[in-house]
N, C-alpha and C positions, 0 to 999 in steps of 0.2 A: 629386338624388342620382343618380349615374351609378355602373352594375355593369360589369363587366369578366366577359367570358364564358372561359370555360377554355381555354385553347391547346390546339387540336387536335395530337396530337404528330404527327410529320412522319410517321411509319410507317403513322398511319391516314389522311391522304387518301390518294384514288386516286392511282396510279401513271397519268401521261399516257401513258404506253404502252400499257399492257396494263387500265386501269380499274381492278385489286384494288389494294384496301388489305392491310394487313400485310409480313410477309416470308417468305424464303424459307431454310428450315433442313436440309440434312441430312447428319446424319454422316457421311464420310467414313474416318474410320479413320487418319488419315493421325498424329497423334499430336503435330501442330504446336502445341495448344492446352495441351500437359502438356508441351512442352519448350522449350527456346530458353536464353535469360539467363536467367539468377538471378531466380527471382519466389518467388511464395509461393501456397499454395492452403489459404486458412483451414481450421479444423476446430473446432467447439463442440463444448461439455460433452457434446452426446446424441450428434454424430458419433463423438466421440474414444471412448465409451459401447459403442456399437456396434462401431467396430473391434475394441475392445479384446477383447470377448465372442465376435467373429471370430475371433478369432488364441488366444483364451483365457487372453488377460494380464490382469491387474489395469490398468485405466484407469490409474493412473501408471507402469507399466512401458511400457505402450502410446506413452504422450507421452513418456518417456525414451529410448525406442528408433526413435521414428517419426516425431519431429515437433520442432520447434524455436523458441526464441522469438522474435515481431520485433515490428514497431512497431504494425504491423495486430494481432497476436493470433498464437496456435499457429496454426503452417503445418507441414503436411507435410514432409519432407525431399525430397534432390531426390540424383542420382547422376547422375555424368558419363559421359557419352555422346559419340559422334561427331555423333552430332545436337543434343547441348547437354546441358542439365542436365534430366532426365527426372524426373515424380514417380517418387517411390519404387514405387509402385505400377503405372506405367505398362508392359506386357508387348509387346515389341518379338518374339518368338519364337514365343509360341502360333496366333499366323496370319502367316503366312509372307507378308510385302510388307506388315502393318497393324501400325495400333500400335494396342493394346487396353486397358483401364482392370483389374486385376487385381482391383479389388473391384467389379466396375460396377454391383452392385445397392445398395453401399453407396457409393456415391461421395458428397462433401460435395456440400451447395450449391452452392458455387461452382461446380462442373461441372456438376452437373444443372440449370444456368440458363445455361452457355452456348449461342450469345452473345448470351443476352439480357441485360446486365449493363446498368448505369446510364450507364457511360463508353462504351458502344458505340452507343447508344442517344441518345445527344445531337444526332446531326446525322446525316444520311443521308453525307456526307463524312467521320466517321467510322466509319461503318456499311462505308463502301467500301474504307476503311485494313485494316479489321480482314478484309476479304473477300480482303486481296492476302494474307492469312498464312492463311489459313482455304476451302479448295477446297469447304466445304461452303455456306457462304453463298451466300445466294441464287442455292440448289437444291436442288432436292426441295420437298416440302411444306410449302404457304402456312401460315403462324400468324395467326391473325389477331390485330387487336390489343389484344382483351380480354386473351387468352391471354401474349401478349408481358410486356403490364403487369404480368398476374399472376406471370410468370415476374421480371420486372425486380424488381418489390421486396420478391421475398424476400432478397436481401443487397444491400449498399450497396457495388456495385463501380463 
């Protein structure tokens, strides 16, 4: 009987360069990750919960005025920009040269797990794709890769 041992993922061997494993994450402000094309930034039952109680809507005033349906689930809406289509929430004004997240204590999962997502996390060649849109990638503070994991599967992007 022969076992088959677990695939180390690509982000925890050493780097031949520098020896650390993991990556390197830090926000930059720049607001490329909340705008561009037409996407979507999911929201569940406790996010939509929260906003709602934020703003002091009833949870279904909240999703009728903020958010839309697609094929993924309820996503945020999105407004037109020079820069593209910006969440709804995304504040280009409050610091002067940043773009800032308008609810940032409540932001969905889906932001507070970039970019640690599933699809960026496949291959260190998409790790590098998402780094040419993304000026914080690998920079600033190492994650190691417990920490990544844990961040990767709380949503399935």
């Amino acid at each position: 009987m022969s076992y088959s041992l677990p695939q180390i993922e690509w982000f925890a061997k050493p780097d031949p360069a520098t020896g650390e494993s993991g990556l390197r994450f830090q926000c930059t402000m720049c607001g490329n990750c909340c705008s561009g094309p037409e996407g979507y930034v999911l929201v569940d039952d406790k996010e939509a919960a929260a906003f709602a109680a934020h703003f002091g809507l009833a949870v279904q005033d909240f999703l009728a005025q903020y958010t839309r349906s697609t094929v993924a689930g309820r996503s945020l809406i999105e407004k037109t920009t020079s820069y593209g289509n910006d969440c709804i929430f995304l504040d280009r004004e409050k610091i002067p040269g940043k773009a800032v997240c308008g609810l940032y204590e409540l932001r969905p999962k889906q932001c507070r797990t970039w970019p640690f997502w599933k699809s960026l996390l496949v291959s260190r060649k998409r790790w590098e794709l998402a780094a040419r849109m993304c000026p914080g990638i690998n920079k600033g503070p190492r994650f190691e890769p417990d920490e990544i994991l844990k961040r990767r599967d709380v949503i399935d992007i």
